[in-house]
TIMISE-91095 format. One line per 8 residues: for each residue x, y, z of N, C-alpha, C, CB. Coordinates in Angstrom, 2 decimals, m for minus. Glycine has a CB too. Layout:
X Y Z X Y Z X Y Z X Y Z | ...
***
This chain:
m41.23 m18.87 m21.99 m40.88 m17.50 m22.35 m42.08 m16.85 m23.04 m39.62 m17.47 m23.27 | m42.30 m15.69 m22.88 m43.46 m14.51 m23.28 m43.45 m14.56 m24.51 m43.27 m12.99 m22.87 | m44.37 m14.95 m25.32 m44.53 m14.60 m26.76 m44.47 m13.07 m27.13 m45.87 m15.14 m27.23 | m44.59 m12.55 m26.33 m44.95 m10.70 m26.69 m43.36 m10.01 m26.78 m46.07 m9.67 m24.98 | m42.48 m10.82 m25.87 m40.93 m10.28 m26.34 m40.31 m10.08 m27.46 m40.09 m10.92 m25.98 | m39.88 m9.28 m28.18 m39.39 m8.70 m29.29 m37.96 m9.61 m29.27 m39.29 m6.93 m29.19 | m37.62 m9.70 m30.45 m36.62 m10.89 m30.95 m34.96 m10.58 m30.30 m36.58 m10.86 m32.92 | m34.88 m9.08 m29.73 m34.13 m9.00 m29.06 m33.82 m9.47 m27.47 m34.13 m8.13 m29.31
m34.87 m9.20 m26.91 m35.18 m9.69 m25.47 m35.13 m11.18 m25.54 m36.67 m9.19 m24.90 | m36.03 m11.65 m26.94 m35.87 m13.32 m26.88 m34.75 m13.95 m26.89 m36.42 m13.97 m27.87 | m34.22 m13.32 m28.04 m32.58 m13.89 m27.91 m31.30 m13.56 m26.40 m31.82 m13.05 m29.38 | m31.63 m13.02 m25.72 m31.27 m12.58 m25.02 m31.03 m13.32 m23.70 m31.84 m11.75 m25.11 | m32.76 m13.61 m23.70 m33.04 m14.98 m22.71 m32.50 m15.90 m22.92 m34.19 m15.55 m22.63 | m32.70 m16.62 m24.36 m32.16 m17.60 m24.64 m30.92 m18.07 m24.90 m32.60 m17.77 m25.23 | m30.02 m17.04 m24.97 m28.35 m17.25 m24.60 m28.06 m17.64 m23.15 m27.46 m15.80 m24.82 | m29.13 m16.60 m22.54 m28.69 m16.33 m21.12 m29.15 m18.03 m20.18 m29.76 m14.63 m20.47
m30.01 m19.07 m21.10 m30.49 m20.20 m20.40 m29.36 m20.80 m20.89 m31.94 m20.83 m20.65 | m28.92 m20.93 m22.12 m27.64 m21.33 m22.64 m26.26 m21.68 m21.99 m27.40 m20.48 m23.34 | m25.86 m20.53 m21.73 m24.83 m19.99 m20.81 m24.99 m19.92 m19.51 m24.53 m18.86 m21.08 | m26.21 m20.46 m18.61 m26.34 m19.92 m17.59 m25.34 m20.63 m16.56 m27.70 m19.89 m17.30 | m24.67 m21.92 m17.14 m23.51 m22.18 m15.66 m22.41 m21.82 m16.32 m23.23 m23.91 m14.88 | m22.24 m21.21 m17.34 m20.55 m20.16 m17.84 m21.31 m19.08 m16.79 m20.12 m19.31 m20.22 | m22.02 m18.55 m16.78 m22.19 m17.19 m15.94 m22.12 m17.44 m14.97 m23.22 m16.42 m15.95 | m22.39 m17.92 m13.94 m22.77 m19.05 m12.97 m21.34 m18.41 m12.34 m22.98 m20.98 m13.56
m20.22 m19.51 m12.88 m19.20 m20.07 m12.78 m18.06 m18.62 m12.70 m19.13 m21.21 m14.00 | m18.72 m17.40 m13.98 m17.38 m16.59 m13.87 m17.77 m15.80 m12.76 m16.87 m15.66 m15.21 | m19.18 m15.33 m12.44 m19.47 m13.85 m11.81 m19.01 m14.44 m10.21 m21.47 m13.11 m12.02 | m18.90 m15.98 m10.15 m18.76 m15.82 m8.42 m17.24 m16.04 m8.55 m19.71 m17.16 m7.21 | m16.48 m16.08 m9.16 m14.64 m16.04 m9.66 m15.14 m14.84 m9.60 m13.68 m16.76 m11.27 | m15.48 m13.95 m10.10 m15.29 m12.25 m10.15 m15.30 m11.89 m8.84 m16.47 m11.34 m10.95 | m16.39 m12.31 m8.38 m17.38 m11.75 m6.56 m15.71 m12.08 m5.48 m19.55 m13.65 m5.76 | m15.31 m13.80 m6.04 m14.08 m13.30 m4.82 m13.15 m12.64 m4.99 m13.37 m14.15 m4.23
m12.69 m12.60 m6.38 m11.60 m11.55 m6.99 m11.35 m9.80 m7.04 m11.71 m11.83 m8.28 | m12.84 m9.91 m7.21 m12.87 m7.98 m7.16 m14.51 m7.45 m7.06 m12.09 m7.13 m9.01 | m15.11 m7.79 m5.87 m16.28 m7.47 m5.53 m16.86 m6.15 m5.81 m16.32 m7.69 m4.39 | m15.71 m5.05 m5.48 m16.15 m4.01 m5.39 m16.35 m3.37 m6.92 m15.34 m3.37 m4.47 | m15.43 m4.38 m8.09 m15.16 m3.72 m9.09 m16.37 m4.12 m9.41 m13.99 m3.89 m9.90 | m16.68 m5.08 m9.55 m18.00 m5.91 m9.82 m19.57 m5.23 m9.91 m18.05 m6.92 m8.63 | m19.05 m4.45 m8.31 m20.53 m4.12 m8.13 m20.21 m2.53 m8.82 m21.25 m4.23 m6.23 | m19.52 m2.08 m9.12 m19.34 m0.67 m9.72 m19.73 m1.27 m11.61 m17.27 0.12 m9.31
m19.42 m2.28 m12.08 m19.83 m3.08 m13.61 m21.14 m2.94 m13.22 m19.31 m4.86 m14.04 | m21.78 m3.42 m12.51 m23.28 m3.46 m12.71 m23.88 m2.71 m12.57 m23.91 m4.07 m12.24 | m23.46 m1.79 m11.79 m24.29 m0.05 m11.49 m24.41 0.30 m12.85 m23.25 1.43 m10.53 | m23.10 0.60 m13.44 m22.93 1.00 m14.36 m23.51 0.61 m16.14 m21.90 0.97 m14.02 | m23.60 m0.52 m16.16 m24.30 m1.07 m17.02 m25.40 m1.18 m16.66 m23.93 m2.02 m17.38 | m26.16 m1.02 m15.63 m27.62 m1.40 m15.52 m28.53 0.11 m15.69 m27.89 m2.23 m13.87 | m27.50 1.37 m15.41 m27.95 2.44 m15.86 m27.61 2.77 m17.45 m27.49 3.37 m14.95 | m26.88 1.96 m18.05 m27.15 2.18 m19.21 m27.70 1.41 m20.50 m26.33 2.55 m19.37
m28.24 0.48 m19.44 m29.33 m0.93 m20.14 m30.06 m0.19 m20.14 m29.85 m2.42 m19.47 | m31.27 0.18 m18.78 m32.32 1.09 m18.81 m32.63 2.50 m19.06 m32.64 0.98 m18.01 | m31.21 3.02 m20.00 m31.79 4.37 m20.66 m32.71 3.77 m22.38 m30.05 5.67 m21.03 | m32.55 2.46 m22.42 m33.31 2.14 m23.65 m34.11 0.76 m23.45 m32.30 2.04 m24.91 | m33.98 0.84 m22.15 m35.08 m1.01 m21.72 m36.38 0.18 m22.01 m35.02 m2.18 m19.16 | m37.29 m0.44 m21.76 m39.13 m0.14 m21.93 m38.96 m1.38 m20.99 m40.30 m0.29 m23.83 | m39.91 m1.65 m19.82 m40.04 m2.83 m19.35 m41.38 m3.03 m19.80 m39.75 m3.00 m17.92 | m42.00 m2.02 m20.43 m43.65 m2.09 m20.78 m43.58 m2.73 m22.02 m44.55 m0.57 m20.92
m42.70 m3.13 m22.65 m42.33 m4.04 m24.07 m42.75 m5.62 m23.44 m40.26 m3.92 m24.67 | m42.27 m5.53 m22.76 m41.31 m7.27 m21.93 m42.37 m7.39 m20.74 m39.05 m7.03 m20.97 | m42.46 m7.03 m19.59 m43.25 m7.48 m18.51 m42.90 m8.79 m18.29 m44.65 m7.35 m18.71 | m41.61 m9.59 m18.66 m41.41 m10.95 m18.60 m41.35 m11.53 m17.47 m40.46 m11.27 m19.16 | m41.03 m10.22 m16.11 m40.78 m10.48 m14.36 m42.03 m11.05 m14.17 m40.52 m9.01 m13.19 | m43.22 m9.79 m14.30 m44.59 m10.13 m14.21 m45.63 m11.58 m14.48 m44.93 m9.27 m14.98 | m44.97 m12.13 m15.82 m45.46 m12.89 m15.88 m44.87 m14.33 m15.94 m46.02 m12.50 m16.56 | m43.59 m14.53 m15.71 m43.22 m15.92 m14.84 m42.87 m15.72 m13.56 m42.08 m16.72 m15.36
m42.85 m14.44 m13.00 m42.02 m15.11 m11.53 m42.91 m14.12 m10.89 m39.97 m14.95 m11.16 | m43.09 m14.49 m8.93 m43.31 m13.72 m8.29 m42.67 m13.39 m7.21 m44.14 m13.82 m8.18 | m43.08 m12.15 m6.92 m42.13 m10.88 m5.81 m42.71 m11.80 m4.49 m42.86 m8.55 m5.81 | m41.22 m11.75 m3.38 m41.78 m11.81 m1.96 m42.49 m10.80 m1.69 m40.88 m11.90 m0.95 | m43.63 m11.20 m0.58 m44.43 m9.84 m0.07 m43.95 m10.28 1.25 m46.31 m9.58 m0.31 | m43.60 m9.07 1.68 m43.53 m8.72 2.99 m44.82 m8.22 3.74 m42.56 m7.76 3.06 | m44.49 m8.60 5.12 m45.78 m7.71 5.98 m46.30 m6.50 5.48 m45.36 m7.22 7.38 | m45.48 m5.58 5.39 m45.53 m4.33 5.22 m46.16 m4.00 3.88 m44.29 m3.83 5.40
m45.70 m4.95 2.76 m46.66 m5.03 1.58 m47.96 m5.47 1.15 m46.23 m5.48 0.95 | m48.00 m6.34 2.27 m49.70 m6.73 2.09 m50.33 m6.22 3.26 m50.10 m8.45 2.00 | m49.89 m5.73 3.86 m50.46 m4.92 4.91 m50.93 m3.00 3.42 m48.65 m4.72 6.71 | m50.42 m2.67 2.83 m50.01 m1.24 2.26 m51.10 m1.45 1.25 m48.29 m0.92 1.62 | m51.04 m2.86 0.38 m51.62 m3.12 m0.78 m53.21 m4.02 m0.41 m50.42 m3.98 m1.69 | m53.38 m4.56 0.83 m54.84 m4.18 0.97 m55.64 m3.06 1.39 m55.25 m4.86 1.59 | m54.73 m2.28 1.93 m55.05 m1.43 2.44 m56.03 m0.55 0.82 m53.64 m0.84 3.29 | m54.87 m0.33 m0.01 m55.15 0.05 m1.30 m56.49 m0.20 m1.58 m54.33 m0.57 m2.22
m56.51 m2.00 m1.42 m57.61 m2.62 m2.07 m58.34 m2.61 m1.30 m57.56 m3.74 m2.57 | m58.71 m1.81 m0.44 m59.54 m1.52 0.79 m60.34 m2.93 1.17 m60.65 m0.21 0.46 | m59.46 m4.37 1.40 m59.54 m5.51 2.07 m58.16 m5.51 3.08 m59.66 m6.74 0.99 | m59.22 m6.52 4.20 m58.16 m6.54 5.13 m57.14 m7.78 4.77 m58.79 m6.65 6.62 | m55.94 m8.04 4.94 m54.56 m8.18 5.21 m54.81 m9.70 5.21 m53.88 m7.40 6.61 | m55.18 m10.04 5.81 m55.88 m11.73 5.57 m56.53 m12.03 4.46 m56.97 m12.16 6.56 | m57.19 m11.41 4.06 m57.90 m11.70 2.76 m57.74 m11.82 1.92 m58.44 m11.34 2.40 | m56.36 m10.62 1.52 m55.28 m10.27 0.41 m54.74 m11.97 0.17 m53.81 m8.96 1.10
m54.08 m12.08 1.67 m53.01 m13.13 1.58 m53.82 m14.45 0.88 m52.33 m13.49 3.23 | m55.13 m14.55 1.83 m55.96 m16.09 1.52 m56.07 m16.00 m0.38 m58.09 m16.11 2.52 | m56.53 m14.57 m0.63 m56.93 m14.42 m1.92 m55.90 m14.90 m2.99 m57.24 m13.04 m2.10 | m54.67 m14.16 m2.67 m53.49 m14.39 m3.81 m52.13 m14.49 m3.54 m53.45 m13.37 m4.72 | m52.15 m15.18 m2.38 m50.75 m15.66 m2.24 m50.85 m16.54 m1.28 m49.70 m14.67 m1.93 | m49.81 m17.43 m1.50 m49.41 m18.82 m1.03 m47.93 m18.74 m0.23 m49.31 m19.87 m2.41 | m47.61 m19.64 1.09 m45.81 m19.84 1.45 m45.05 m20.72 0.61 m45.48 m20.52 2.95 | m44.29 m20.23 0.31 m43.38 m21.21 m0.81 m42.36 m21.98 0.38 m42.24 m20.05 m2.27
m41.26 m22.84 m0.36 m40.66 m23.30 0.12 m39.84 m22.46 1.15 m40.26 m23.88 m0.68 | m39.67 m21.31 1.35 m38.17 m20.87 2.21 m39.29 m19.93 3.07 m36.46 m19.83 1.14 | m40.47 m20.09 3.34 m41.50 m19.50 4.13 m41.79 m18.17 3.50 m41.09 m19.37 5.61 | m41.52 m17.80 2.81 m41.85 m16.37 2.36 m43.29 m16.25 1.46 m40.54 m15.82 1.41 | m44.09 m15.06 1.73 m45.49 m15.12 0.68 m44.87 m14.91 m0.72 m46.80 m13.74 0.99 | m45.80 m15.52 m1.43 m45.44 m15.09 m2.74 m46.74 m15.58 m3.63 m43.94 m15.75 m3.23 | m46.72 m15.11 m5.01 m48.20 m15.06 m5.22 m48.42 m16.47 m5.94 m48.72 m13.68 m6.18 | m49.90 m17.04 m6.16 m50.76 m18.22 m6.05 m50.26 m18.65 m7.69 m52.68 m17.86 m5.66
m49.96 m17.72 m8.14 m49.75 m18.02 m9.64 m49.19 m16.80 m10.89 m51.22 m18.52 m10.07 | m48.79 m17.59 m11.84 m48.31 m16.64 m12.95 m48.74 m16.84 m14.05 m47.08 m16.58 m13.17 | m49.01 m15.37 m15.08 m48.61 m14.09 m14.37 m49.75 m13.42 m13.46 m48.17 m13.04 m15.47 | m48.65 m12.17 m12.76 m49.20 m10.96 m11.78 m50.82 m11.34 m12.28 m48.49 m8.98 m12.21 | m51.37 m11.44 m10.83 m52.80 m10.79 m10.64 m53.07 m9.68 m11.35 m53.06 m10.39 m9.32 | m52.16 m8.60 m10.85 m52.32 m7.26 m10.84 m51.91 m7.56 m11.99 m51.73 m6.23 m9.91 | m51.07 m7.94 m13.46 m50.99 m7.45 m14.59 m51.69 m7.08 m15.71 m50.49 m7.89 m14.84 | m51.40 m6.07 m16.25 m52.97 m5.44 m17.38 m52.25 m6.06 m18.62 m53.39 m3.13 m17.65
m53.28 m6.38 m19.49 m52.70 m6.58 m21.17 m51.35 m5.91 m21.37 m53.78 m5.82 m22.40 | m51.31 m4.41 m21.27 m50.10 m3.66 m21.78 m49.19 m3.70 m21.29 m50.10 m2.60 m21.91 | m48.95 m4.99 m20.31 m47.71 m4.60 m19.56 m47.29 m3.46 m17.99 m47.10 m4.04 m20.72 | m48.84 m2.79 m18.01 m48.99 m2.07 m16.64 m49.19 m2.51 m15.25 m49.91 m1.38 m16.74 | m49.21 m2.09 m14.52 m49.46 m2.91 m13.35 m50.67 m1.72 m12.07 m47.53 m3.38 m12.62 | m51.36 m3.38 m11.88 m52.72 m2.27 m11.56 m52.73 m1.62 m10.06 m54.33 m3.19 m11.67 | m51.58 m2.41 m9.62 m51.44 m1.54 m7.96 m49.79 m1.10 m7.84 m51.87 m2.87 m6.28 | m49.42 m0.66 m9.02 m48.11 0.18 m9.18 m47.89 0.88 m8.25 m48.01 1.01 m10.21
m48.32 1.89 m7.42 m48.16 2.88 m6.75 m47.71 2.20 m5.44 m49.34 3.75 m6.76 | m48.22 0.94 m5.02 m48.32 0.16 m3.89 m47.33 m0.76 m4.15 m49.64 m0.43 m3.61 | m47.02 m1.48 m5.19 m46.44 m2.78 m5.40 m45.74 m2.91 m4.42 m45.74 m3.03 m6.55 | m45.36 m4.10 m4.32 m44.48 m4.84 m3.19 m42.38 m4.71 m3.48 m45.16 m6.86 m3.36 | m42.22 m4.20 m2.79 m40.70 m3.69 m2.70 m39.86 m4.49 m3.30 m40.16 m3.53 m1.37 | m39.94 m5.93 m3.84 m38.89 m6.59 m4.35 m39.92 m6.28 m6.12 m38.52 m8.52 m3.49 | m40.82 m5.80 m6.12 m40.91 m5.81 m7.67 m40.67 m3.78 m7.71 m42.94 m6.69 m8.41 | m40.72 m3.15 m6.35 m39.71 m1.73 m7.05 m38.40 m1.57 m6.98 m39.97 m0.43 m6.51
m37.51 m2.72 m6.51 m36.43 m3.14 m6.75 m35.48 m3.97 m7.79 m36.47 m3.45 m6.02 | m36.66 m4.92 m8.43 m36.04 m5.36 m9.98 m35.66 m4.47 m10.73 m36.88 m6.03 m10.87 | m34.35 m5.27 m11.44 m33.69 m6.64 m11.25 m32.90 m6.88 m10.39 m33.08 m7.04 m12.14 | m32.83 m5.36 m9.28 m31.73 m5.62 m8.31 m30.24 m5.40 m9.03 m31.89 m7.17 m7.74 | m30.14 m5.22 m10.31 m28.86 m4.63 m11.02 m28.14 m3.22 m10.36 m29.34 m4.27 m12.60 | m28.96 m2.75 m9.68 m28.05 m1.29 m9.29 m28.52 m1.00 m7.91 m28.39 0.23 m10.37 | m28.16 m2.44 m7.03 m27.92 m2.20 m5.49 m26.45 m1.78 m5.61 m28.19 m3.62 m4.40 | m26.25 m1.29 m4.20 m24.80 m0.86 m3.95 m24.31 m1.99 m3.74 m24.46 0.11 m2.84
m24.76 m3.32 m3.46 m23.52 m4.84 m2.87 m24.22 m5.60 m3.72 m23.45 m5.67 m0.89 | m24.97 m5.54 m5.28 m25.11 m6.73 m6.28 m24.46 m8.02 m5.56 m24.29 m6.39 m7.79 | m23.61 m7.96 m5.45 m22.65 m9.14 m5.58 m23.29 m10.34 m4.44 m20.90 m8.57 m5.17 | m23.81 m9.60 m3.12 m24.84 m10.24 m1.97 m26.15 m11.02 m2.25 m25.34 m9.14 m1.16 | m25.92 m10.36 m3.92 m27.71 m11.67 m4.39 m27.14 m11.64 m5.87 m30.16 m10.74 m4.26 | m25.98 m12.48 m5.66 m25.21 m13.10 m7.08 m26.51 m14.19 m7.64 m23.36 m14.18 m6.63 | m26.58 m15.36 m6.48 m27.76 m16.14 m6.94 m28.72 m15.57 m7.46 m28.31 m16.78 m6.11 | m29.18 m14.81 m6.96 m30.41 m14.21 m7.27 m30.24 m13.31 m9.13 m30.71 m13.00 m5.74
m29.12 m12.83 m9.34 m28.59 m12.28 m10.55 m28.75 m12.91 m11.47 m27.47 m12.01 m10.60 | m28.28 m14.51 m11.42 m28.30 m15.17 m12.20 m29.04 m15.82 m12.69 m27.81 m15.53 m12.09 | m30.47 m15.92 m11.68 m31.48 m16.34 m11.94 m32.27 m15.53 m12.58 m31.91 m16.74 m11.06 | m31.65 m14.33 m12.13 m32.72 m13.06 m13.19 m31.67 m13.31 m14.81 m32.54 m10.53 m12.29 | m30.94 m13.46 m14.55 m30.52 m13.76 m16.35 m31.70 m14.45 m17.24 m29.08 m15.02 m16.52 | m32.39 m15.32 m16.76 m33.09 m15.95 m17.50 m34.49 m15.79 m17.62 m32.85 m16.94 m17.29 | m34.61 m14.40 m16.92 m35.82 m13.78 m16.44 m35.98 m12.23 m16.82 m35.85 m13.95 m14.93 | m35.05 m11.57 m16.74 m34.91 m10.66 m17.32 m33.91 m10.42 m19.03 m34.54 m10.08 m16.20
m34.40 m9.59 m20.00 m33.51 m9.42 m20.88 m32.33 m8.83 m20.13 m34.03 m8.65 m21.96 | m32.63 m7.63 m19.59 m31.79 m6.16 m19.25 m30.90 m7.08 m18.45 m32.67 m4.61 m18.28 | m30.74 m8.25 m17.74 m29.76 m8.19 m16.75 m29.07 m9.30 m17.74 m30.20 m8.53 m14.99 | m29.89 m10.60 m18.59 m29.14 m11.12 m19.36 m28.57 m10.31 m20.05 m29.58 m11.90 m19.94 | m28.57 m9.29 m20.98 m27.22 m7.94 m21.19 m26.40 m7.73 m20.34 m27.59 m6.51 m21.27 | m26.84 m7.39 m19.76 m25.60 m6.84 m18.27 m24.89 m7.72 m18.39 m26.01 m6.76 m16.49 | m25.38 m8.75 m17.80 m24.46 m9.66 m17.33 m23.49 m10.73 m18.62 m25.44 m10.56 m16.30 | m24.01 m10.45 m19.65 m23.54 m11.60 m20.79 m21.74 m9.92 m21.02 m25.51 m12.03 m22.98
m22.05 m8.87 m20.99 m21.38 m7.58 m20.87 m20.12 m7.97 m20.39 m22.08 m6.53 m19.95 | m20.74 m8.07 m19.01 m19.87 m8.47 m17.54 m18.74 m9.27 m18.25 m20.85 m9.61 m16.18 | m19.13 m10.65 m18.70 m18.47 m12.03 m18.71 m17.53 m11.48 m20.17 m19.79 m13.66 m18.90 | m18.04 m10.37 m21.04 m17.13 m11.02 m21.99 m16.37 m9.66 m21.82 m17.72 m11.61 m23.63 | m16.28 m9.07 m21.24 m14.93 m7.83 m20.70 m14.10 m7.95 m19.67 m15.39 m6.51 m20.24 | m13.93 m8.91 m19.15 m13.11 m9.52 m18.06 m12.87 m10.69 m18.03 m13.52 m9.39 m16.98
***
């Protein structure tokens, strides 16, 4: 865990590694019980996590985990880096286990001291999609939710929310 996280985010995580097969265990009891209600809880709380998240506090995505790149992203983001598409890939990213690119190491290449990110404009679509809290079918990357519990503060909120109002 990020030394730079503020004692809220820390604690946050650290419930959320705590608890992570109570969460585990209720949100997929929820997913067959009332999917739709489910995914209307997380819209809803995830827009009102991030009227007071800063992710420029935390950067905690950035620096343990990395985004799949798609074609289309390393095709966009060398382009950026005015290298070709092969080079990107040889340079900073590796196939992980389930064949997908993903990058050589953590944290982000691209991450600056402050928490910025140096090819923002370009980034790769699963990092302008974190945490994935306010898709319309959440419930379709439950796994994936839960793994951001321990990765994200904002969704360990959400989701610690979730479990103790139902």
């Amino acid at each position: 865990m990020s030394e730079s996280l503020n004692e809220k985010d820390r604690n946050s995580l650290t419930e959320a590694k705590k608890n992570r097969k109570v969460y585990r265990k209720k949100l997929l009891q929820l997913k067959k019980q009332k999917p739709k209600q489910l995914n209307r809880q997380f819209n809803d709380l995830h827009d009102e996590e991030f009227e007071s998240m800063d992710c420029l506090t935390c950067g905690n995505c950035c620096k343990t985990t990395s985004p799949i790149f798609r074609n289309a992203d390393i095709n966009r983001i060398a382009k950026h880096l005015r290298v070709k598409a092969g080079s990107f890939t040889e340079k900073y990213l590796k196939l992980d286990e389930d064949n997908d690119y993903v990058l050589k190491q953590s944290p982000c290449f691209f991450l600056n001291e402050d928490n910025t990110c140096q090819i923002y404009d370009v980034r790769p679509l699963a990092c302008r999609e974190y945490p994935h809290t306010d898709r319309k079918n959440v419930t379709q990357i439950m796994d994936l939710t839960i793994r951001n519990t321990t990765v994200c503060p904002a969704v360990a909120r959400i989701v610690k929310e979730i479990i103790s109002t139902t």
